[in-house]
DSSP file (Angstrom, degrees, kcal/mol; ACC not computed):
  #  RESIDUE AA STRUCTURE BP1 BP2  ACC     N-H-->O    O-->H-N    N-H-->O    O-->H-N    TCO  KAPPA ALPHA  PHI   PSI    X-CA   Y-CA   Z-CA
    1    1 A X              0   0    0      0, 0.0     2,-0.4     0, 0.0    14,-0.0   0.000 360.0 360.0 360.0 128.5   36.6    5.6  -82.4
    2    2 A X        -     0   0    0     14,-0.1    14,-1.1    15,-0.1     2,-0.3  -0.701 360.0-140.9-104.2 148.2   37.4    8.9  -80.9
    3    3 A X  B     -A   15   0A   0     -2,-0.4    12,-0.2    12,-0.2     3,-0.1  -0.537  18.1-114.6-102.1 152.8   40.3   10.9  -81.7
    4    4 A X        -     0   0    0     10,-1.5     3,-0.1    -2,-0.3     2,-0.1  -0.420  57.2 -79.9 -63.3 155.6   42.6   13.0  -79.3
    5    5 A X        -     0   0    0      1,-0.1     9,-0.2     8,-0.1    -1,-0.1  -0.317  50.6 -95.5 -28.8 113.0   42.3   16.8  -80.0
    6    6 A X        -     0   0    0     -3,-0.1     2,-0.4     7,-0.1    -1,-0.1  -0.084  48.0-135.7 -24.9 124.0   44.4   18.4  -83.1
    7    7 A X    >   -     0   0    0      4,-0.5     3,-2.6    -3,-0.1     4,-0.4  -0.801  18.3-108.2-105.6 145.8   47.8   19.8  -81.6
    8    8 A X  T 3  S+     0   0    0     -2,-0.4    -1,-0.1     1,-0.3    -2,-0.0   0.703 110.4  77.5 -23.8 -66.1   49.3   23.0  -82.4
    9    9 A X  T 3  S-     0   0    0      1,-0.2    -1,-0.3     3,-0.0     3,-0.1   0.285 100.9-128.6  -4.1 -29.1   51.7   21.4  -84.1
   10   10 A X    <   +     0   0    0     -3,-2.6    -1,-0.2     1,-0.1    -2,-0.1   0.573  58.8 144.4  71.9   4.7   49.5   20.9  -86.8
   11   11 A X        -     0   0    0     -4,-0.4    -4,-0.5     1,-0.1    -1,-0.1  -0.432  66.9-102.3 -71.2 152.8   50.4   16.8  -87.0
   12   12 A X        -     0   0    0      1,-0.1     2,-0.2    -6,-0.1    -1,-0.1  -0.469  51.6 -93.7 -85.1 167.9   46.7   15.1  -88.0
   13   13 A X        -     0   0    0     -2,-0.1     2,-0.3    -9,-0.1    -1,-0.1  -0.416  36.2-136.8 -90.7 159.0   45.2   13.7  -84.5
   14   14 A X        -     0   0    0     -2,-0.2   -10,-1.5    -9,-0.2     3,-0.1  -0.857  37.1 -88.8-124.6 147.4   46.0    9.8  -83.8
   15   15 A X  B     -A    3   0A   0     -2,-0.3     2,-0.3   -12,-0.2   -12,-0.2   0.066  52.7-111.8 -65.0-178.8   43.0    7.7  -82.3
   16   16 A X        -     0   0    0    -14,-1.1    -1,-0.1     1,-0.1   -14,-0.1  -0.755  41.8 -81.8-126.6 154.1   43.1    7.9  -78.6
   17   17 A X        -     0   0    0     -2,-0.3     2,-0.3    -3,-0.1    -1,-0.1  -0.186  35.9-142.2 -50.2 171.4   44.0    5.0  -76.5
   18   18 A X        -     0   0    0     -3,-0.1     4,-0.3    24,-0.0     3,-0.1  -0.943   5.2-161.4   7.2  83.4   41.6    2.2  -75.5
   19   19 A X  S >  S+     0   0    0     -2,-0.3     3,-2.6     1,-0.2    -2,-0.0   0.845  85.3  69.1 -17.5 -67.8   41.7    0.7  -72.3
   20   20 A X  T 3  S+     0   0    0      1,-0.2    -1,-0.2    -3,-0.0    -3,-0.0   0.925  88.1  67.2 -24.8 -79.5   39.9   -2.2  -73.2
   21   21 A X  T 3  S+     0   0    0     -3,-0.1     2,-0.3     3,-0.0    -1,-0.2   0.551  83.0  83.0 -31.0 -23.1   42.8   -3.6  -75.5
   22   22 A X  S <  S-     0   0    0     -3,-2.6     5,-0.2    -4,-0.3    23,-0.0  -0.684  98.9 -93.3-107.7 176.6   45.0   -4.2  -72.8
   23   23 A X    >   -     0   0    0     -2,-0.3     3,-0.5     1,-0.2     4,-0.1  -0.283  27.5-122.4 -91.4 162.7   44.5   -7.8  -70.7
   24   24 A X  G >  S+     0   0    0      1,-0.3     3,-0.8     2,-0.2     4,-0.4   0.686 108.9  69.9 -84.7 -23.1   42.3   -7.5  -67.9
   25   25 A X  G 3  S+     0   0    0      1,-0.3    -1,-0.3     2,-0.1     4,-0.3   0.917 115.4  20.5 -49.2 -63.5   45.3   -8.9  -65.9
   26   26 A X  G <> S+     0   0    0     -3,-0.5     4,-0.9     2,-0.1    -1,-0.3  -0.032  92.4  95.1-110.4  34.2   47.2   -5.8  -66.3
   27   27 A X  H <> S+     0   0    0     -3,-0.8     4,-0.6    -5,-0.2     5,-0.3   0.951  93.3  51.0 -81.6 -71.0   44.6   -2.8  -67.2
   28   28 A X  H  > S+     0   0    0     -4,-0.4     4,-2.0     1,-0.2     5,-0.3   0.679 114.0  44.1 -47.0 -40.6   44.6   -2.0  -63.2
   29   29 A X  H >> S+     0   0    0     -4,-0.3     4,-2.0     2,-0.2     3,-1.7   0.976 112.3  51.0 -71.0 -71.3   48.6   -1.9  -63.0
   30   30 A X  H 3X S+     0   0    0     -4,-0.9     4,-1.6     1,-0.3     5,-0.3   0.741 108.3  51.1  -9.1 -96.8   48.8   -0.1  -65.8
   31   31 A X  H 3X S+     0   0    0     -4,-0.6     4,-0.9     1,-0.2    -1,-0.3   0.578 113.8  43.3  -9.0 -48.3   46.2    2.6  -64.6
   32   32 A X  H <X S+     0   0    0     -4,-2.0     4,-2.7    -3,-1.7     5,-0.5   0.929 113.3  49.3 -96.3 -41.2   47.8    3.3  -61.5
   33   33 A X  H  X S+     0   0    0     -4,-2.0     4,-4.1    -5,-0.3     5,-0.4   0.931 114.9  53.1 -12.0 -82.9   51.4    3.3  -63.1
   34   34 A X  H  < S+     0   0    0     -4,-1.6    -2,-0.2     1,-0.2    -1,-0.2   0.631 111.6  46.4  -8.2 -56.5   49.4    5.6  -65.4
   35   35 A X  H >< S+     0   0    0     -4,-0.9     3,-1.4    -5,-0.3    -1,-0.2   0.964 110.9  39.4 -42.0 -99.6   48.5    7.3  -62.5
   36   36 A X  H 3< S+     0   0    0     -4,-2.7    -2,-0.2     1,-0.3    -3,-0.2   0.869 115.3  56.2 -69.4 -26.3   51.4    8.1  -60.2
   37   37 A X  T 3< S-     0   0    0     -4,-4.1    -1,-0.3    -5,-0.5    -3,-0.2   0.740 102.8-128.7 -79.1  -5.6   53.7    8.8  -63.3
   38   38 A X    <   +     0   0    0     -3,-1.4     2,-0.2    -5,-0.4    -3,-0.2   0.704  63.6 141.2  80.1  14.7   51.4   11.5  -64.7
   39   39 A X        -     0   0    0      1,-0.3    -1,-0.3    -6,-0.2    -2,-0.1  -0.608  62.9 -86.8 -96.7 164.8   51.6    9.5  -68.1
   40   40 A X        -     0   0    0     46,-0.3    -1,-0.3    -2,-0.2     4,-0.1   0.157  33.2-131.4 -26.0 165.6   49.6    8.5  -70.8
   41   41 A X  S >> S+     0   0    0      2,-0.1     4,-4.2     3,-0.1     3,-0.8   0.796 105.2  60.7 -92.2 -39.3   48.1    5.4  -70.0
   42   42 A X  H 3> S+     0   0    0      1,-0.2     4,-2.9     2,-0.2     5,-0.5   0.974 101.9  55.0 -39.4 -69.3   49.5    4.0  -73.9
   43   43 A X  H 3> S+     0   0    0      1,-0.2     4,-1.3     2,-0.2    -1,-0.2   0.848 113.5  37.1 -48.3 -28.2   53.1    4.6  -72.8
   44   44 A X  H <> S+     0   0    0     -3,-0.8     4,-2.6     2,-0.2    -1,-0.2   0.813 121.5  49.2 -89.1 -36.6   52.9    2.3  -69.4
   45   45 A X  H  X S+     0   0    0     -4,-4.2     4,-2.4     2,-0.2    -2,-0.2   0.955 104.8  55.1 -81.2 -27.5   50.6   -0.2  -71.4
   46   46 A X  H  X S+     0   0    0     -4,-2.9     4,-1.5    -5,-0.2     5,-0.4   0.907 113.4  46.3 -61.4 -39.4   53.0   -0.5  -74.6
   47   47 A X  H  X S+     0   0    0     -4,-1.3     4,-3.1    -5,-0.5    -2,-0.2   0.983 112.0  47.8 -62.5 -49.8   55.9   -1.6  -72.1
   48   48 A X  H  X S+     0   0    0     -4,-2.6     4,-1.4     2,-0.2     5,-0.2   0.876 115.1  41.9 -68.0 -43.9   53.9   -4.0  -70.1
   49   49 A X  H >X S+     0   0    0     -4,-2.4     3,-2.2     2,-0.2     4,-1.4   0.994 119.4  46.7 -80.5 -54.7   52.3   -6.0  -73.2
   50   50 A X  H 3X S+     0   0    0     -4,-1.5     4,-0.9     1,-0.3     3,-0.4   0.921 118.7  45.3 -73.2 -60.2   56.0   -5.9  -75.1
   51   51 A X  H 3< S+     0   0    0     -4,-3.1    -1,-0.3    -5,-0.4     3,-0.3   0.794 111.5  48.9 -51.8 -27.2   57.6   -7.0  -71.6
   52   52 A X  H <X S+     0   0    0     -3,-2.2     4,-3.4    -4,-1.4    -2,-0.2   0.643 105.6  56.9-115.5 -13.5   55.3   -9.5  -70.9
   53   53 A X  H  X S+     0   0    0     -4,-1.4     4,-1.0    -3,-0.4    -1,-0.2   0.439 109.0  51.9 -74.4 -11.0   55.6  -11.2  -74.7
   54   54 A X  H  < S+     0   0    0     -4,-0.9    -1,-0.3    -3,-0.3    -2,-0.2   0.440 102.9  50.6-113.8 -11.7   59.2  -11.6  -74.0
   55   55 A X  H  4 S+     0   0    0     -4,-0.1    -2,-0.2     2,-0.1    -3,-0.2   0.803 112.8  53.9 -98.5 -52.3   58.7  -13.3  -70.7
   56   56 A X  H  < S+     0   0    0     -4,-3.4     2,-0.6     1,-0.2    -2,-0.2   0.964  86.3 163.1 -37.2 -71.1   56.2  -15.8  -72.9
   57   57 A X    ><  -     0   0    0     -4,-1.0     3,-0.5     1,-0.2    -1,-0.2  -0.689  61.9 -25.6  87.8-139.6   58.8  -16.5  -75.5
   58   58 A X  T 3  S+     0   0    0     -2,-0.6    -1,-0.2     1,-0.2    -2,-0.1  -0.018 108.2  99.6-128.3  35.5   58.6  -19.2  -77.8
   59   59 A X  T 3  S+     0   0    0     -3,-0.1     2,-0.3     2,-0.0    -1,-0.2   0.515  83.6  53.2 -87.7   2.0   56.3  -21.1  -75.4
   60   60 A X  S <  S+     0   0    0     -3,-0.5     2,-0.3    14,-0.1    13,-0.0  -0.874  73.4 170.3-115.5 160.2   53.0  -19.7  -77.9
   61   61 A X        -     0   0    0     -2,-0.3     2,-0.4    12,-0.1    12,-0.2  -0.844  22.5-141.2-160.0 156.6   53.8  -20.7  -81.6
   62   62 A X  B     -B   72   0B   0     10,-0.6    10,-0.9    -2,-0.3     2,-0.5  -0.910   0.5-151.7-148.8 129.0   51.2  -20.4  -84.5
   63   63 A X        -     0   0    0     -2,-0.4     8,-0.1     8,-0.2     5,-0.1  -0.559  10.8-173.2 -95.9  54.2   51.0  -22.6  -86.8
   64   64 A X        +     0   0    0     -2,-0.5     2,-0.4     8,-0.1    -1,-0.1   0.472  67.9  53.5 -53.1 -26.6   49.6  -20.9  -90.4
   65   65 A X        -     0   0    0      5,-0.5    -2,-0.0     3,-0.3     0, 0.0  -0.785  60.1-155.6-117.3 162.8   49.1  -24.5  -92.7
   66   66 A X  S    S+     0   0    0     -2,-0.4    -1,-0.2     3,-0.0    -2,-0.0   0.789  90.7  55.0 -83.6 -66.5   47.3  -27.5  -92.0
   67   67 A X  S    S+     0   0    0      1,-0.0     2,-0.2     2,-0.0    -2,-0.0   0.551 107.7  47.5 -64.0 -19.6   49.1  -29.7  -94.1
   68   68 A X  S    S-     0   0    0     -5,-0.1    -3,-0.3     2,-0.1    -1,-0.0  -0.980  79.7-107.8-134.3-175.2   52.4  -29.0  -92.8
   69   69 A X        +     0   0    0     -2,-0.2    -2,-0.0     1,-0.1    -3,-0.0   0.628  57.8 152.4 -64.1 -17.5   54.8  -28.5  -89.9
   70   70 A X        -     0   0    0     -7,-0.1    -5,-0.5    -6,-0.0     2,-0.3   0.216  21.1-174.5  10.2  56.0   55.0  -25.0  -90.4
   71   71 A X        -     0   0    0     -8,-0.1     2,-0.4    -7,-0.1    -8,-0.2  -0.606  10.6-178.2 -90.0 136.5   55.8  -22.7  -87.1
   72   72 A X  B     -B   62   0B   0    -10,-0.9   -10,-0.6    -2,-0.3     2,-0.5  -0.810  10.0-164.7-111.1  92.2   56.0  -19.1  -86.6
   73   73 A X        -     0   0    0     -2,-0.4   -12,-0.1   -12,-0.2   -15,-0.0  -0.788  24.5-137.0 -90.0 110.1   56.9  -17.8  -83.5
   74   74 A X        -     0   0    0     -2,-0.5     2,-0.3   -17,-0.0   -14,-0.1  -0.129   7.3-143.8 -66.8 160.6   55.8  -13.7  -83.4
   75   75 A X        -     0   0    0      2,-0.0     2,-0.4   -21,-0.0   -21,-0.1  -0.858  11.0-140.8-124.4 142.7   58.0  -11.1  -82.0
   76   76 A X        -     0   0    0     -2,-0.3     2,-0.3   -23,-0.1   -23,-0.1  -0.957  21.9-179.6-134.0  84.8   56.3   -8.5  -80.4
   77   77 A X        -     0   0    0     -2,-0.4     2,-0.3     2,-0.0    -2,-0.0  -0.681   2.7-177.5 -90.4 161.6   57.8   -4.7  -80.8
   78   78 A X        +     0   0    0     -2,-0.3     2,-0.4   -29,-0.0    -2,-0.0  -0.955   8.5 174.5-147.5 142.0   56.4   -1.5  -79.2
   79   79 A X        -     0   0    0     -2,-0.3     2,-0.3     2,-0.0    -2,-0.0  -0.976  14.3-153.0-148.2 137.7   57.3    1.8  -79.4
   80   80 A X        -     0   0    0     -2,-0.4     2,-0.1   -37,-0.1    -2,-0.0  -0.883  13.0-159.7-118.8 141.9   55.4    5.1  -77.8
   81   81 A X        +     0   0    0     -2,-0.3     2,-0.5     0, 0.0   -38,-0.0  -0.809  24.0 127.8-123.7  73.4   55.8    7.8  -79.3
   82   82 A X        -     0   0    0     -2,-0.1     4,-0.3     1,-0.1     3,-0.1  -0.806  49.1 -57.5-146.5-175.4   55.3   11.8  -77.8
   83   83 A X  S >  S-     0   0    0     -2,-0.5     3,-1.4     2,-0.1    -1,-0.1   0.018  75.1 -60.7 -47.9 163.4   56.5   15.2  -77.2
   84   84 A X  T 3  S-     0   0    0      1,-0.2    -1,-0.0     2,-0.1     0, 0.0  -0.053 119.2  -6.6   5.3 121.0   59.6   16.2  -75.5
   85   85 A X  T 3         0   0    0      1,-0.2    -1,-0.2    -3,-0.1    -2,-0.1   0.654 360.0 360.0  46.3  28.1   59.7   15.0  -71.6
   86   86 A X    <         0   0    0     -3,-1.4   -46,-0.3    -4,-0.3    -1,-0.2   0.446 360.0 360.0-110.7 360.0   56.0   13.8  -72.0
């Protein structure tokens, strides 16, 4: 996995986004978001998967035991994280 450049700042460097990861549905929106705001691609795609996990809801459920009724319905946070105005 490759990592973004070491920043002045002297923070260690954090793995660099992957494209892939986000659904094939919305990598193109994303990208051109990405695009015309001059941002990371991570910031546009952490909104979009978090927005679009709240528009699911509690229609996906996972169910952890066999033997009983068990439900979990995930919650889905995101937060991006950079410099000043970035």
């Amino acid at each position: 996995m490759a990592c973004a450049a070491a920043n002045p700042s002297g923070l260690p460097p954090v793995p660099a986004f992957e494209g892939g990861l986000v659904p094939p549905a919305l990598a193109p929106w994303v990208a051109d978001i990405a695009e015309r705001a001059q941002c990371p691609p991570d910031f546009v795609a952490v909104g979009a998967l978090v927005a679009a996990a709240a528009v699911i809801g509690r229609q996906v459920a996972i169910r952890p035991s066999r033997a009983d009724d068990w439900t979990v319905i995930p919650n889905l946070w995101g937060l991006a994280v950079g410099r000043p105005a970035s």
